[in-house]
C-alpha positions in Angstrom: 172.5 153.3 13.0 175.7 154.8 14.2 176.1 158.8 13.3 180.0 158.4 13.4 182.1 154.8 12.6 185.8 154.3 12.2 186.4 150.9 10.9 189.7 149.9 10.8 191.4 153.0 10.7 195.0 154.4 10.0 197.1 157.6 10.1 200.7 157.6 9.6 202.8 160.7 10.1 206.5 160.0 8.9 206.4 156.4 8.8 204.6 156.7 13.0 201.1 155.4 13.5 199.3 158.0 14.7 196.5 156.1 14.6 196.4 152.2 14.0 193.8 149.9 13.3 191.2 152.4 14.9 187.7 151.0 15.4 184.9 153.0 16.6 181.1 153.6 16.5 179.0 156.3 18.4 175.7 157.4 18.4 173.1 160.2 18.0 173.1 162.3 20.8 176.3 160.5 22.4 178.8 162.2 24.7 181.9 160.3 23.8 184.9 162.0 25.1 188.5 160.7 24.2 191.0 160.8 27.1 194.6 160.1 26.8 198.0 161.8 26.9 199.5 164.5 24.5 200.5 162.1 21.6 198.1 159.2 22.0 196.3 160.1 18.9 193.4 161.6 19.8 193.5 164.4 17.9 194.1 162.7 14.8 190.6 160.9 15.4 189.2 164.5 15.7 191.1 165.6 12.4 190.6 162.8 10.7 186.6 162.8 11.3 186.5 166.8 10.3 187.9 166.0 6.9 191.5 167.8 7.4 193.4 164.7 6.9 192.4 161.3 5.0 193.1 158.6 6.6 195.9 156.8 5.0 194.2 153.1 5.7 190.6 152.1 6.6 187.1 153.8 6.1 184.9 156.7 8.2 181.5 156.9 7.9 178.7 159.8 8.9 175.1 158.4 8.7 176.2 155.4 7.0 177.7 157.7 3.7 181.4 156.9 3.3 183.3 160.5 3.5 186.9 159.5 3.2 188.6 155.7 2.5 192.2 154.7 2.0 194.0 158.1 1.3 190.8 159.9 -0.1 188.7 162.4 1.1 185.2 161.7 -0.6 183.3 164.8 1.5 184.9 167.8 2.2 185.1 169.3 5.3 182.7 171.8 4.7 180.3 169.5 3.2 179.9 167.2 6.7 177.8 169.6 9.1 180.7 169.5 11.4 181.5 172.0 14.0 184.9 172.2 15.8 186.0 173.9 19.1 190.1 174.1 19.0 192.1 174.7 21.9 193.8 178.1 20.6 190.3 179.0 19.5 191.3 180.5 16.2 188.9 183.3 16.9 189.2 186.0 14.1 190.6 189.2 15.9 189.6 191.5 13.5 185.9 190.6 13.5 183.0 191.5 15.9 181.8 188.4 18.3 178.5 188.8 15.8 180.6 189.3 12.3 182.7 185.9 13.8 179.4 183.8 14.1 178.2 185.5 10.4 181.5 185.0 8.8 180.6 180.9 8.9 176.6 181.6 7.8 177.4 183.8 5.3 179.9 181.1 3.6 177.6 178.5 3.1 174.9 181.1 1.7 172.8 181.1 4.7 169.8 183.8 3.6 170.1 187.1 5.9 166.7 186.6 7.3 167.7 182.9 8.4 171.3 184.1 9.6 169.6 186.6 12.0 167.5 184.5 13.8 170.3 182.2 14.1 172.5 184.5 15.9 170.3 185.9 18.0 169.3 182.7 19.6 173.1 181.6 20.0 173.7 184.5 21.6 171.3 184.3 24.0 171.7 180.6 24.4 175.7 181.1 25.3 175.0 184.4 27.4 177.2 186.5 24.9 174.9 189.3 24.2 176.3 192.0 25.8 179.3 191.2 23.7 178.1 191.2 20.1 180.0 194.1 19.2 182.8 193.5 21.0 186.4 191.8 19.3 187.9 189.4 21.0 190.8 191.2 22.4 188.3 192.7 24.7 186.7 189.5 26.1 187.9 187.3 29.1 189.4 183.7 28.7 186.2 182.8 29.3 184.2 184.8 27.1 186.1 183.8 23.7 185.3 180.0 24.8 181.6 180.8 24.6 182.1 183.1 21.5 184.2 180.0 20.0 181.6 177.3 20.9 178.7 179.8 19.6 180.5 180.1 16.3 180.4 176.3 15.8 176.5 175.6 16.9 175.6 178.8 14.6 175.7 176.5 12.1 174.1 173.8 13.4 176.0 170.9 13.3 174.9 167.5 13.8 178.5 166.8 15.4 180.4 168.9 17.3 184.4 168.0 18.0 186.3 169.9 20.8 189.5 169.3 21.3 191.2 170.1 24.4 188.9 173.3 24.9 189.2 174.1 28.6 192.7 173.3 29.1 193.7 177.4 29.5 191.3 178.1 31.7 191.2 178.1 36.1 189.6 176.0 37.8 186.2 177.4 38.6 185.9 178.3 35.3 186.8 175.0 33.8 183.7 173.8 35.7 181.3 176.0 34.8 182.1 176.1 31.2 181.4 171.8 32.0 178.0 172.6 32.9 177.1 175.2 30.1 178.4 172.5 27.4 176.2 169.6 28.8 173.6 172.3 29.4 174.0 173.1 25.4 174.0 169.7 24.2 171.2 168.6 26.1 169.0 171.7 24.7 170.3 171.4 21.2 170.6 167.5 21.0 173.8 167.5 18.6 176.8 164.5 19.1 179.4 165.5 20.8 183.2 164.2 20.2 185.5 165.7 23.2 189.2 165.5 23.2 191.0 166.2 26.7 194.1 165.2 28.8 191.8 165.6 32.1 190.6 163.1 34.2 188.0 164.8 36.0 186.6 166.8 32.7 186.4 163.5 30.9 184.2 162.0 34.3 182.0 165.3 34.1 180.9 165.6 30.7 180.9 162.0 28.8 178.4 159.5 28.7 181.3 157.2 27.4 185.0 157.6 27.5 187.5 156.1 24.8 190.8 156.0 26.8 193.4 155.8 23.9 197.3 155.1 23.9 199.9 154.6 21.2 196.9 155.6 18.3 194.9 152.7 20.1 191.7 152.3 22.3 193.1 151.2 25.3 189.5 150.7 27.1 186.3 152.6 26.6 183.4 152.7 29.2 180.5 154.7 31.3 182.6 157.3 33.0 181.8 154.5 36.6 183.7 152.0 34.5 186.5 154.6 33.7 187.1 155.5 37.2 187.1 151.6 38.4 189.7 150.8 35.8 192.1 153.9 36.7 192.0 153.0 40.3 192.5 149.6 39.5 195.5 150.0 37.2 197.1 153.6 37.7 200.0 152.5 39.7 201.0 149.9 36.6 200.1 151.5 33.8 201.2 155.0 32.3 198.0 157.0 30.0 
C-alpha cells in the first residue's frame, strides 16, 4: 500500500492551475524527487501534501486515511507526522541549535526524558554537536542545513518533504550535503519527497524522478530513464 497518493488532484491560484489533474503514488522508503522549473507546480504538491493548502479538486491520501478532499483539510498539518526542509530554512534566530530541535518536541508534548534522547541522537547523527548552544547567526550555510534537516527528523516523521534545500549552497557542499541526506534516509528509513530545479541533484539522490510542467507530470522514471529522456528531448522541449 502506497504511503503517499494523489488521485486526481487540483490547485488553482487566481483562476491558474497550479496543479491539474495530478496523479501520484509512492512508497515506503521511496526517494521520489520532483524536478521541474520555478512554476511547474512542484511546490504546490509539497504544500498541498503538508496540509498548508487543501486542494481545491481531487483527494490525498497517507496510509490509505484520506487527509484533505475537494477544498477540505480533514488532518491538520500537525496531525500527519510530516517533516519539512524549506529553502530559506525558517530557522528561529533567537533559539539555540538544541532549543530549535526542542521547540517542535516540546509542542506536541514529547516527555523531557524522551525529548533528550531524541536530541542527542540527532545531533550526533547530523554532526551538529559542537553547535548545540550555538544560534544560527553563528553557523555556516552549511551548518543551518544540517540544523534545519535535524529539526525535522527530531520528530520522526514518516515523510520528510524538502523543497529546493541545497539551492544556496557551492558546489562541494551541495554534494556532500547529497551524501549525508541519502546517508540519513537510509539509516532512518523515512520517505522522502524532494523538490529541486537541479539536474544533477535530482540524478544523485532519487530512486524515482517526477519531471513536472504546467502543474503536470510530464514523465517520471529511475533516474537512468530520466537521463535517457533529457538527452533524447532537451534540444525540443523546454522543463
Amino acid at each position: 500500500m502506497p504511503i503517499i497518493q494523489f488521485q486526481n488532484v487540483s490547485k488553482f491560484y487566481e483562476k491558474k492551475g497550479a496543479v491539474l489533474d495530478f496523479n501520484l503514488k509512492v512508497e515506503k522508503g521511496e526517494r521520489v524527487v520532483i524536478l521541474g522549473h520555478s512554476g511547474c507546480g512542484k511546490t504546490t504538491v509539497l504544500r498541498l501534501l503538508a496540509g498548508f493548502v487543501p486542494p481545491d479538486r481531487g483527494k490525498i491520501l497517507i496510509d490509505n486515511e484520506v487527509v484533505s478532499i475537494d477544498g477540505k483539510i480533514l488532518k491538520e498539518p500537525e496531525e500527519r507526522n510530516i517533516g519539512m526542509v524549506f529553502q530559506d530554512l525558517a530557522l528561529w534566530p533567537h533559539m539555540t541549535v538544541r532549543q530549535n530541535l526542542e521547540f517542535g518536541l516540546k509542542a506536541r508534548g514529547i516527555k523531557k526524558e524522551e525529548r533528550e534522547k531524541r536530541i542527542k541522537q540527532i545531533l550526533k547523527l547530523t554532526q551538529i554537536e559542537e553547535f548545540e548552544n550555538k544560534k544560527p547567526s553563528k553557523l555556516s550555510g552549511g551548518q543551518q542545513q544540517r540544523v534545519a534537516l535535524a529539526r525535522a527528523l527530531v520528530l520522526h516523521p514518516k515523510i520528510l518533504l524538502m523543497d529546493e534545500p541545497l539551492s544556496s549552497l557551492d558546489f562541494e557542499l551541495n554534494i556532500r550535503l547529497r551524501r549525508e541526506i541519502l546517508k540519513l534516509q537510509k539509516e532512518i528509513g523515512f520517505t522522502l519527497l524532494y523538490v529541486t530545479h537541479n539536474r544533477e541533484e535530482a540524478f544523485d539522490i532519487a530512486s524515482r524522478i517526477i519531471i513536472m510542467r504546467n502543474g503536470k507530470i510530464l514523465k517520471e522514471g529511475s533516474p537512468e530513464e530520466a537521463k535517457i529522456y533529457f538527452e533524447q528531448i532537451l534540444k525540443t522541449v523546454k522543463i
